[in-house]
C-alpha positions in Angstrom: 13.0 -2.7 65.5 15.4 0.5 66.5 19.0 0.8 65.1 21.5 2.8 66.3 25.2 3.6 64.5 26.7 4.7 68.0 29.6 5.9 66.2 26.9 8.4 64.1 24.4 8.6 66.6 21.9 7.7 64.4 18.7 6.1 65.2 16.1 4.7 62.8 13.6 2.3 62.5 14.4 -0.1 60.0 10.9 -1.7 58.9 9.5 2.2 58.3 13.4 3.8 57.6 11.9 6.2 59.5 15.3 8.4 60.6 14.8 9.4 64.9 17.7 11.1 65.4 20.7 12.0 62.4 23.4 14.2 64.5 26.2 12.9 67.1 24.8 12.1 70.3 25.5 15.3 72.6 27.6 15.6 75.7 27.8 18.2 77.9 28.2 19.5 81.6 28.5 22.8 83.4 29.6 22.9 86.8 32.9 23.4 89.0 35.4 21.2 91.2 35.6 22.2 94.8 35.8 26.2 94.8 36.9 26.7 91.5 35.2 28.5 89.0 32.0 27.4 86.9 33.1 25.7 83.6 31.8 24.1 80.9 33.1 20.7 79.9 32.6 18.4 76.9 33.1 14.5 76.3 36.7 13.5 75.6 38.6 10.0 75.2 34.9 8.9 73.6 35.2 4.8 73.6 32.3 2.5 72.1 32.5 -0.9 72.8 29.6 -3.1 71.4 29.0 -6.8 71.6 25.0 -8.8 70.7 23.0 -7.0 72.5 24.7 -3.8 74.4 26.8 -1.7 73.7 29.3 0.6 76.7 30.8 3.8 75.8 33.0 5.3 78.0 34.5 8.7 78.6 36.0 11.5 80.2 34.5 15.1 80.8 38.0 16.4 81.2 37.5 20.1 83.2 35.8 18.4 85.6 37.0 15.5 86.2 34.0 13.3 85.4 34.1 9.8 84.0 31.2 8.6 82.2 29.8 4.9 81.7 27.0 4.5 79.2 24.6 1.2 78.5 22.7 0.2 76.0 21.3 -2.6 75.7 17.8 -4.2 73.4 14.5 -4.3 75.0 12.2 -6.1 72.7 12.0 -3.9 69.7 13.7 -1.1 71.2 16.7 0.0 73.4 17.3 1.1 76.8 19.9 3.3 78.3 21.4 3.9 81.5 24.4 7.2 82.0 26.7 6.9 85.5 28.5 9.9 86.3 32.0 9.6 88.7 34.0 11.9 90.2 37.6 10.9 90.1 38.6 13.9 91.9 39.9 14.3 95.4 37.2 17.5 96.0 33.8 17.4 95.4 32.0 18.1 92.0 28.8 20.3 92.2 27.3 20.4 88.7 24.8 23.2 87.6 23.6 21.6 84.5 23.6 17.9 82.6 22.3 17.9 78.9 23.4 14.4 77.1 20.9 13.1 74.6 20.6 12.1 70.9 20.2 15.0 68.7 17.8 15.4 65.3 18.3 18.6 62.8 15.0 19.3 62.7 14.6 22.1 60.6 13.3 20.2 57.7 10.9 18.0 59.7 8.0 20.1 59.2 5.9 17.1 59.5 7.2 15.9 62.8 5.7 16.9 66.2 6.8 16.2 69.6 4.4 15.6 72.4 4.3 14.9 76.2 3.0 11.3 77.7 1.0 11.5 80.0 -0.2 15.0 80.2 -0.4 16.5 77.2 -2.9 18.3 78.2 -1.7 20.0 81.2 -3.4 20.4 84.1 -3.9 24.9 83.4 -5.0 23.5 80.3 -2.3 24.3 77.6 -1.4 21.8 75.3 2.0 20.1 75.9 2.1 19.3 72.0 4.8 21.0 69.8 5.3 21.0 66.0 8.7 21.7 64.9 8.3 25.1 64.0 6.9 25.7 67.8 10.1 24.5 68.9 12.6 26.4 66.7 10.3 29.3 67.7 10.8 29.0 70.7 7.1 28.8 71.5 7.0 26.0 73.9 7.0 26.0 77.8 6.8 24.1 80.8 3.7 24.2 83.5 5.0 25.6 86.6 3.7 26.5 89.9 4.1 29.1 91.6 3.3 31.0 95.2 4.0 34.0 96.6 4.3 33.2 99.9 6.9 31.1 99.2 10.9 31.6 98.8 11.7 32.3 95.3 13.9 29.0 94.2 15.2 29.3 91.2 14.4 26.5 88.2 16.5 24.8 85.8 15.2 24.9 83.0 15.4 27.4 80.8 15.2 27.1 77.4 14.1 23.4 77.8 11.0 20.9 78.1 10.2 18.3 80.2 7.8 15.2 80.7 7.9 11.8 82.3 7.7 10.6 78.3 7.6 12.0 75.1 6.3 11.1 72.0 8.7 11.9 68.6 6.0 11.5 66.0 5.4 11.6 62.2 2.4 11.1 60.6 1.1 7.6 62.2 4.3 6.4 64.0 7.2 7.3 66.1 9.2 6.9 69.1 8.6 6.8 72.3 10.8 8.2 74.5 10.4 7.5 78.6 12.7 8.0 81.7 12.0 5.8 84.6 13.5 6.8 88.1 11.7 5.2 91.0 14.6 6.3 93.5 14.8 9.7 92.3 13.1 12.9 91.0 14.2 12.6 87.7 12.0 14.1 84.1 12.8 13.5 80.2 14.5 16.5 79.0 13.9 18.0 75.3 15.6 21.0 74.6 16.0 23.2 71.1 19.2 24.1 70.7 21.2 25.9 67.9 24.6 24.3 66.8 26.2 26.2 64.1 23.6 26.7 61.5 21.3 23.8 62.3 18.3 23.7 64.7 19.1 20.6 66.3 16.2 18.9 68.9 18.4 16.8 72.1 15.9 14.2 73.7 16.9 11.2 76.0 20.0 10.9 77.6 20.2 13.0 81.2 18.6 16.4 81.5 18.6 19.0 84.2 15.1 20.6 85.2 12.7 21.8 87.5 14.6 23.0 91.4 17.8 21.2 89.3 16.4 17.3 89.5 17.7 14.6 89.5 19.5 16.6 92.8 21.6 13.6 93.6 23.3 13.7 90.2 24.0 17.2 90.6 26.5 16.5 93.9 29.0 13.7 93.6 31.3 13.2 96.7 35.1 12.7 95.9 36.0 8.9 95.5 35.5 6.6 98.0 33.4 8.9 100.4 30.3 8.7 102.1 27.6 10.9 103.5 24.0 10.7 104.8 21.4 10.2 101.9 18.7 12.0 103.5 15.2 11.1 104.5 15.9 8.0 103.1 14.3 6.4 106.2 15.8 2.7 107.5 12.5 1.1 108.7 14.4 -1.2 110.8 16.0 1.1 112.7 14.5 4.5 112.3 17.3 6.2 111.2 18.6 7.4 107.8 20.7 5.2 105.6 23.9 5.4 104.2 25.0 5.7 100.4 28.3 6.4 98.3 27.8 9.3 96.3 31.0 9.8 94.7 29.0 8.2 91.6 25.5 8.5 90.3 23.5 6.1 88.0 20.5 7.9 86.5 17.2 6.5 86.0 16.6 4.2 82.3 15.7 6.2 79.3 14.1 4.1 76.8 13.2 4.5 73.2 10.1 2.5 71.8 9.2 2.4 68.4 5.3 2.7 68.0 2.7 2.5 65.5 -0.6 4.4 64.6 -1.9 7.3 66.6 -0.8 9.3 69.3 -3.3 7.0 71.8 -1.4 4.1 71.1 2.1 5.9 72.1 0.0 6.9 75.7 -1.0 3.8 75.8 2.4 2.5 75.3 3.7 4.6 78.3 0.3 3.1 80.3 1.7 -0.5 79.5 5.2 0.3 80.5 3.8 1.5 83.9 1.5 -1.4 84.1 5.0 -3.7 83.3 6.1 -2.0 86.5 3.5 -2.5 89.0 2.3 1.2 89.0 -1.2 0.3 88.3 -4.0 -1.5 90.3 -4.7 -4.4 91.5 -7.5 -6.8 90.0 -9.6 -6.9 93.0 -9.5 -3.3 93.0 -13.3 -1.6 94.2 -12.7 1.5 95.7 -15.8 3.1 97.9 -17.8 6.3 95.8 -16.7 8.5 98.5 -19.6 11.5 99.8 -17.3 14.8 100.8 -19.6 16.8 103.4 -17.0 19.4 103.0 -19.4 21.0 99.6 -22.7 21.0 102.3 -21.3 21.7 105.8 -18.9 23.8 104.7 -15.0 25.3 105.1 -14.7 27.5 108.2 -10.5 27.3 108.3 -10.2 26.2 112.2 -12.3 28.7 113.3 -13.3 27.3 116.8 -16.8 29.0 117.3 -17.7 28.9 113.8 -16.8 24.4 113.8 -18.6 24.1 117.2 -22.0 26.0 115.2 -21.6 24.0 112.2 -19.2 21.1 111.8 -20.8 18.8 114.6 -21.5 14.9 115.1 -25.3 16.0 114.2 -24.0 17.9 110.6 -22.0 14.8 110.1 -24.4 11.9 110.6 -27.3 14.2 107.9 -24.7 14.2 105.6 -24.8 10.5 106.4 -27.8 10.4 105.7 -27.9 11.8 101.7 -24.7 9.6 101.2 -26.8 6.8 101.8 -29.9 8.1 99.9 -27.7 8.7 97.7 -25.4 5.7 96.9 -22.2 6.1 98.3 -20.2 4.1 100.1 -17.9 6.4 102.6 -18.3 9.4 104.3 -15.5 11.5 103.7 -14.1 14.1 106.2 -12.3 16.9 104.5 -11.4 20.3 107.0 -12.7 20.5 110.0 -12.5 16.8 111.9 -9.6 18.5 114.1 -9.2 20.3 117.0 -7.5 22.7 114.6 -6.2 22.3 111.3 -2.9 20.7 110.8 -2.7 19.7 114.6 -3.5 15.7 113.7 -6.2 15.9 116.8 -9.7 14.5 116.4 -12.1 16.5 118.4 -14.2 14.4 120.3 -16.0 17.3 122.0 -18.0 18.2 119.3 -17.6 14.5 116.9 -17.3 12.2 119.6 -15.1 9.3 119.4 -13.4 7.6 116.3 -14.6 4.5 117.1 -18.0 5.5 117.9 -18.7 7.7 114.4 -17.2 4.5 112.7 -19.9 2.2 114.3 -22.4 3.8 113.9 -21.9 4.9 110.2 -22.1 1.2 109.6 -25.1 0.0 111.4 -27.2 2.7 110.2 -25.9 4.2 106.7 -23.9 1.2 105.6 -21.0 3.9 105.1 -17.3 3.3 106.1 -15.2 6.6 106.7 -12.0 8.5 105.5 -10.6 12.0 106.2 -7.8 14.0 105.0 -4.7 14.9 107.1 -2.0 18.2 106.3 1.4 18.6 107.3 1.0 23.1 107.3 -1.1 24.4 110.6 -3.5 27.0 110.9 -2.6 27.5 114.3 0.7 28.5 116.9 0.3 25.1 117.9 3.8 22.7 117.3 6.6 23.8 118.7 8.6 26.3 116.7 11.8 24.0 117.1 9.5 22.0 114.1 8.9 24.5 111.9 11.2 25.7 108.8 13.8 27.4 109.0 14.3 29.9 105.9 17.9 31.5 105.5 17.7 35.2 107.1 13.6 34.9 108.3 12.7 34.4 111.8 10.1 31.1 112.6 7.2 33.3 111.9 3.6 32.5 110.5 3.1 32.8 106.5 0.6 35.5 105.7 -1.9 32.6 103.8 -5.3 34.5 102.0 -7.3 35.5 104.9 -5.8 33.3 108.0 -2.2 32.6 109.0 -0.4 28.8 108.6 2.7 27.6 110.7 4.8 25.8 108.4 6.3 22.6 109.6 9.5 20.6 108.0 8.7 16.9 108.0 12.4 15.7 107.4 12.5 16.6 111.1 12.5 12.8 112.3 11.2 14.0 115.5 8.0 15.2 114.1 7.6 12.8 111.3 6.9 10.3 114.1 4.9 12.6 115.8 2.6 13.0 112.7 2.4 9.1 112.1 1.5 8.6 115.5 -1.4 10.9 115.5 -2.4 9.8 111.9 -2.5 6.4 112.4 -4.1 6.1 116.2 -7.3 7.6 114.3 -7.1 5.1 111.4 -6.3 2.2 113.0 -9.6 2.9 114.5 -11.0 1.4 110.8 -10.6 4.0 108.7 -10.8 2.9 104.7 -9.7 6.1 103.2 -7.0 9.0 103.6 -5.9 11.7 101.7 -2.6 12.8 102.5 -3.1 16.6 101.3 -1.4 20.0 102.0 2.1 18.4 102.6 3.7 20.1 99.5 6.9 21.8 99.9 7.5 24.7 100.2 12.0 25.8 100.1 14.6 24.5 101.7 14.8 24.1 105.5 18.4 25.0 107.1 18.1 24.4 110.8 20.5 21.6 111.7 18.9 21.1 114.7 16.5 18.5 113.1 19.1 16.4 112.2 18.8 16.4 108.8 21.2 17.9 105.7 21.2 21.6 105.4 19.7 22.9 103.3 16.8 20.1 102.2 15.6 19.4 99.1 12.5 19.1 97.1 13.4 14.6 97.0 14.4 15.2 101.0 10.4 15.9 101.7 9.6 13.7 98.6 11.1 10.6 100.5 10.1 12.1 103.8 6.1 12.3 102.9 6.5 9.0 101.0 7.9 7.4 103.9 4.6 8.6 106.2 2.5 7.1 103.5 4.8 3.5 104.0 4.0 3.2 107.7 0.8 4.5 107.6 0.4 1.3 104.9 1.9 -1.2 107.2 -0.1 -0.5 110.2 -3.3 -0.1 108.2 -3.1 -2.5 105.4 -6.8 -1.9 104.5 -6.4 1.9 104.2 -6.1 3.0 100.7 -4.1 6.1 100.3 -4.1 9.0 98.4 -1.3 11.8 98.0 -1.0 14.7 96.7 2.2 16.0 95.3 4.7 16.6 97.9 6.5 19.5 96.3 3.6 21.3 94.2 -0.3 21.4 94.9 -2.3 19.7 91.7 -3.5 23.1 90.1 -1.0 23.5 87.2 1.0 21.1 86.7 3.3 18.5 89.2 6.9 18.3 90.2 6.6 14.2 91.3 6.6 12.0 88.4 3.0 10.0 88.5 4.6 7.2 89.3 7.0 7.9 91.5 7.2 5.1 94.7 3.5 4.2 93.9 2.1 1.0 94.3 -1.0 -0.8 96.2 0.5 -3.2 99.0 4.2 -3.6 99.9 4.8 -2.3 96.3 5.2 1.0 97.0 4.3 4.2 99.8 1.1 5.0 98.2 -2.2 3.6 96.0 -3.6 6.4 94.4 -2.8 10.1 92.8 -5.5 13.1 93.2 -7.3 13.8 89.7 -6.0 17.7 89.6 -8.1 20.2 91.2 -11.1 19.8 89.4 -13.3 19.9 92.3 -14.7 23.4 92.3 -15.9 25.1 88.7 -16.3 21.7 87.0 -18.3 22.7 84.3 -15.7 25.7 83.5 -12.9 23.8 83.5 -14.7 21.1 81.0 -15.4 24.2 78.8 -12.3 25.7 78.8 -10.4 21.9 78.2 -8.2 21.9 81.3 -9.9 18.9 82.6 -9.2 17.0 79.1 -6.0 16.4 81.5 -8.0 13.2 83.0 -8.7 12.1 79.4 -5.0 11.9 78.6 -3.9 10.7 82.0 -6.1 7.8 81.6 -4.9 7.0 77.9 -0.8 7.2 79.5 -1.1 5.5 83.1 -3.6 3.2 85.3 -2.7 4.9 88.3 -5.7 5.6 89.9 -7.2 9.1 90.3 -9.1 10.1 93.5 -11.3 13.3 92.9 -14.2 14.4 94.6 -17.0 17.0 93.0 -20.0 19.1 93.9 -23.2 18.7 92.0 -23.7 22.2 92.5 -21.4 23.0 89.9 -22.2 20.2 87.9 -25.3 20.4 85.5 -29.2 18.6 85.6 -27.6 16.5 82.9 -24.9 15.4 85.1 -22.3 15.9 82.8 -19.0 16.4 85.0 -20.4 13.5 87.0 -20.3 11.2 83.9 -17.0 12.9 83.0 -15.3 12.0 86.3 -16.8 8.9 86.5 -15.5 8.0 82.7 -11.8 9.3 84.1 -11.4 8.5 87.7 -11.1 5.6 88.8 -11.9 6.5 92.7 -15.2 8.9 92.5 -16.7 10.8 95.1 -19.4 13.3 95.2 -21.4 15.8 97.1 -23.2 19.5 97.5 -26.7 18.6 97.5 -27.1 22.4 99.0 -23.7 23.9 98.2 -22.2 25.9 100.6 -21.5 29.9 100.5 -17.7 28.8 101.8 -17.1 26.5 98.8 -19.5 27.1 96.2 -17.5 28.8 92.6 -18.6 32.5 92.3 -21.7 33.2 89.8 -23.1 29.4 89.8 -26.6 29.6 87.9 -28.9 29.0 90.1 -30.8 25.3 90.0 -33.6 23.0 91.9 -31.2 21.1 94.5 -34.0 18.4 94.9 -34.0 17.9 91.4 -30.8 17.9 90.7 -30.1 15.7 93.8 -32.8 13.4 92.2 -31.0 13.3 88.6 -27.5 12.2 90.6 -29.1 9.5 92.1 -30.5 8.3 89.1 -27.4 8.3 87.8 -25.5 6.9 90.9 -27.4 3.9 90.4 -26.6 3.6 87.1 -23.0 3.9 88.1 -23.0 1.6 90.6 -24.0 -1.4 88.0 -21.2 -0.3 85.6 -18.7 0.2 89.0 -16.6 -2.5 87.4 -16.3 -0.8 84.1 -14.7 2.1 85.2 -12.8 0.8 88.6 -11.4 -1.4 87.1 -11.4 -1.8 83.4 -9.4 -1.2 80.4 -10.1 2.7 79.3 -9.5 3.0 75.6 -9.6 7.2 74.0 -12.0 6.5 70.4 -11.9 10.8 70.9 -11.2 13.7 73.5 -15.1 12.9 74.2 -16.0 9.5 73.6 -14.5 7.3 75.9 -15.3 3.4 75.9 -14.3 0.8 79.3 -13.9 -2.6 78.7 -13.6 -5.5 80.9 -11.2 -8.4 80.1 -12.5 -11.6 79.1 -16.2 -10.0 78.5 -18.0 -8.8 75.2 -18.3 -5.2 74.9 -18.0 -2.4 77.3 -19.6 1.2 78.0 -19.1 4.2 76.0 -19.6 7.6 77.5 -19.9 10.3 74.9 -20.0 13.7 75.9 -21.8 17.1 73.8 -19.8 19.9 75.2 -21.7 22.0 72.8 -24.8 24.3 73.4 -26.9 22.7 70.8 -28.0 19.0 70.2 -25.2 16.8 68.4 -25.7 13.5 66.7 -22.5 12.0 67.6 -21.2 8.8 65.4 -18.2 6.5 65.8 -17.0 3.2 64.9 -15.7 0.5 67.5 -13.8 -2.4 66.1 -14.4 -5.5 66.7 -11.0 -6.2 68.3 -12.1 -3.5 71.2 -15.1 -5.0 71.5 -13.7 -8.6 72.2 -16.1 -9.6 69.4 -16.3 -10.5 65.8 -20.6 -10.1 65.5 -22.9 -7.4 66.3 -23.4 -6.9 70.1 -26.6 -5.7 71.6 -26.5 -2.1 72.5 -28.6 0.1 74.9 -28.3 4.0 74.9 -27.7 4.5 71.1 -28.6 2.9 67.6 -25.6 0.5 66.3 -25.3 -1.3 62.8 -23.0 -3.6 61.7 -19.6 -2.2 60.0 -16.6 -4.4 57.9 -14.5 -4.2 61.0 -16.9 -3.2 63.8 -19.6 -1.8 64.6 -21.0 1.7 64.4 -22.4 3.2 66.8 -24.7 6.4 66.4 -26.4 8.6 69.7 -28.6 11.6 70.0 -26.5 13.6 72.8 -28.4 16.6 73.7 -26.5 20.1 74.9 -23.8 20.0 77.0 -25.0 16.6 78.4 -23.7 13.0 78.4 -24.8 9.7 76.7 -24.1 6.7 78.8 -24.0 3.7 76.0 -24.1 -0.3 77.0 -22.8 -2.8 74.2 -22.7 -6.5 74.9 -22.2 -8.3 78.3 -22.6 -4.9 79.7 -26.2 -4.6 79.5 -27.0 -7.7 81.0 -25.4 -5.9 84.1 -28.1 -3.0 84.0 
């Protein structure tokens, strides 16, 4: 159970005495009042007020004119906390910078370490996991994306981390810390900071980062006013809502005490998710998707080159291997359209929607999906639609070898455009769209489109999200994937995981896209950047959507075992590989056999579907993974030798994982009987994968 002295600002945890945070909590804000100058302001006229269960403190940012309310309140064994901001001012406040939180000296916590939920792993790779020395070094950072073909926009952030969670940790417990905004763009903020002679770690409270999120806290109106939230889309009426913004409630930070590894604090983020309805439902059975893209090929809306190659014939043979194969859907990456990022199916060389659709049911058993853009590779929309960048004519972006037209979708007028054109093709039957290539890319300042000049990042947030709503509504049986609205999946993300997600009316979308681990799979196994999917499973149920090449992959089928232990939504493809897609230097391999060897292992998959669709995925290492299915006996553990020699590769499952308390049969490794388990030992050779069945799951082979 946490305490807190709110006086002290102390925080402990009174069964362990373990001490969280030992300095007064810090308050502090930069920013100015109308025209006047930037200024620094700190908390004055501090009140505490505590009764059972909460506790208010109130209080006054003086320079600035700011009043503060702050909740706590208990949450089973630990607290929660919620920080409004109010201008009382007659002119508007602009802040440039927010940094409340509890504070902990921690220059003599050389055992303590401070990590981020869920990605500790980022997605380039680098570890997201910080002892104390790191962080009075100063050797810590955040991922970050960027482009040069975008406009520089400045981050805020220096000096500071952030994660949607982090985990405070010594030896085999801590605290976990989690902000929760499901209105807007908002991170947990740690930051190193140096007050008089003490390194001091802030954490919790309200932090600026990234383009300056949360954006709305960063603008409060004077008292009593009103302006246009934008892209916050009335579906009733089709026009943008209304909001007071003189004040600005934050999302919930809340501390959780946790015991035993750092798993169990991912896994306490998963459950807090779960609690929320970011997860999946139990019916959930997505279709193994087969992307032509990896065999036909990418030929960037080159008209002569898609009328050659990307044909109703092309589509229907790659049909054909789905089907051989053991998938369920035929997916349609570039090259469906007329042009890409027009929204227009070209029936001259694919023929009708509804025709493709038929027939890929009667005679392949396959259901189809496609992907759909926002940017164009062609001078096709009107320029009155495109992006209007401060001091740049409405030109093309110079894009690695082709040119893209780039298109602002908090222009209502082609928002509905886009739906219309999206959804007359999937209310044709479509089961699966990914919503890609839609990330933003700077402000847009043309007033014309009716919306706040300039935008921001949560303007296109809400705007994308709100596609993804109506697309929903008019196709309830479409399951939907998006990307990141702001930044593409190759480094990191800007759009909490969770962020408006949810499967029916719960949210705008059903599924994230597992990173961009579709090209030189077995490099980025090698290297560790896709150890990002292990620790994304352990901290969310979310599911991923990711589609791979067994090109790149390996006779063993090791990245195909890998993605299938961590994403939830599989597809494949690249019996052949294609010159336009395949990763430079692939060794070169038998496509029969390995095409052979993947369906072998397809139909493996496809008994255990249940396992990893839907089950419970538990980390026992970075490379031995076990699913579990409620209610039944045992599960399946994939174990993975990333190594270039043979391994004999031992671990123990409880029995409490298990779901129970005598040995199990097992198939795919040798298993004896342990105190509190079982253990289970496997022959793994190279850089291959051992697919394991305990219990109820080998009665399903």
């Amino acid at each position: 159970m946490l305490e807190v002295n709110y006086e002290t600002g102390r925080m402990s945890c009174g069964q362990r005495n373990t001490v969280f945070s030992d300095r007064p909590y810090l308050y502090s804000l930069r920013g100015r009042v109308g025209s006047s100058e930037m200024m620094g302001a700190e908390l004055t006229q501090r009140a505490v007020l505590s009764k059972r269960t909460e506790t208010i403190i109130t209080g006054l940012f003086r320079g600035l004119g700011v009043a503060l309310r702050q909740r706590f309140c208990v949450c089973g064994s630990g607290i929660q906390e919620t920080i409004t901001l109010k201008n009382l001012n007659a002119e508007p406040v602009l802040l440039s910078d927010i940094g409340l939180g509890f504070a902990a000296e921690i220059g003599g916590r050389s055992e303590w370490r401070l990590f981020a939920i869920p990605f500790l792993v980022q997605l380039d790779g680098n570890r997201h996991d910080y002892t104390t020395s790191d962080l009075t070094g100063g050797t810590f950072r955040n991922a970050v994306y960027s482009d040069e073909t975008r406009p520089f926009i400045p981050l805020a952030e220096e000096g500071r981390l952030r994660s949607e969670a982090w985990g405070w940790w010594h030896k085999d417990h801590g605290l976990v810390v989690i902000k929760y905004n499901d209105e807007d763009i908002e991170l947990s903020v740690a930051q190193p900071l140096v007050i008089g002679d003490e390194q001091i770690l802030r954490f919790g409270g309200v932090g600026t980062c990234l383009y300056g999120e949360p954006s709305g806290g960063h603008r409060l109106q004077p008292d009593g006013k009103v302006t246009p939230k934008c892209c916050q889309w009335d579906e009733s009426t089709g026009h943008c809502a209304l909001a007071p913004e003189s004040e600005f409630t934050f999302g919930t930070t809340y501390y959780l005490p946790v015991e035993g590894t750092i798993e169990d604090a991912l896994v306490c983020y998963r459950d807090f998710l779960d609690s929320r309805g970011h997860c999946f439902p139990t019916d959930y059975d997505p279709p193994v998707n087969w992307n032509e893209l990896y065999d036909v090929g990418w030929y960037h809306s080159d008209a002569e080159k898609l009328s050659q190659n990307y044909t109703r014939e092309r589509l229907l043979k790659e049909a054909e291997k789905a089907s051989d194969c053991g998938c369920e859907l035929l997916y349609l990456d570039p090259g469906w359209e007329q042009a890409e990022g027009t929204t227009l199916w070209d029936e001259e060389r694919l023929g009708t929607v509804g025709s493709l659709i038929e027939v890929l049911k009667k005679d392949y058993g396959l259901q189809l999906g496609f992907r759909t853009i926002l940017r164009c590779y062609r001078d096709y929309w009107p320029h009155r639609h495109m992006v209007q960048h401060p001091g740049r004519p409405k030109e093309p972006i110079n894009w690695p070898g082709q040119l893209l037209w780039e298109l602002c979708l908090c222009d209502h007028s082609l928002w509905e455009q886009k739906l219309e054109r999206i959804s007359k093709i999937a209310q044709e039957g479509v089961r699966f769209l990914m919503v890609d290539e839609m990330d933003w890319r700077g402000p847009c300042h043309d007033a014309e489109h009716g919306h706040d000049v300039p935008t921001t990042a949560v303007d296109h947030v809400r705007a994308v999200y709100a596609l993804c709503r109506e697309l929903k509504r008019r196709c309830p049986k479409l399951i939907i994937e998006c990307h990141d609205p702001v930044w593409p999946w190759q480094t990191c993300i800007y759009v909490p995981t969770y962020f408006q997600q949810g499967f029916g009316e719960r949210g705008a979308y059903d599924e994230n896209w597992g990173f961009e681990y579709m090209w030189d799979c077995i490099q980025d196994l090698r290297s560790g950047k896709a150890l990002a999917l292990y620790y994304y499973n352990l901290g969310c149920n979310i599911p991923l959507y990711l589609h791979i090449t067994m090109a790149a992959d390996n006779d063993a089928c090791l990245f195909f075992w890998w993605a299938a232990s961590t994403v939830r939504h599989l597809g494949i493809g690249g019996k052949l590989g294609h010159e336009t897609v395949n990763p430079s230097g692939l060794p070169p391999h038998d496509p029969e056999r390995r095409f052979a060897a993947y369906k072998r292992q397809m139909h493996l998959y496809r008994q255990l579907k249940p396992y990893f669709v839907r089950g419970v995925f538990h980390g026992i290492g970075e490379h031995i993974h076990l699913h579990t299915l409620p209610g039944r006996s045992g599960g399946v553990m994939v174990v993975f030798n990333l190594t270039d020699g043979d391994q004999v590769i031992e671990t123990c499952i409880s029995h409490g994982l298990l779901q129970a308390s005598t040995l199990l049969p097992v198939k795919g490794a040798v298993a004896t009987q342990e105190n509190r388990g079982i253990k289970v030992t496997a022959e793994v050779p190279a850089m291959s994968p051992a697919v394991i069945c305990i219990g109820d799951a080998v009665g399903a082979l």
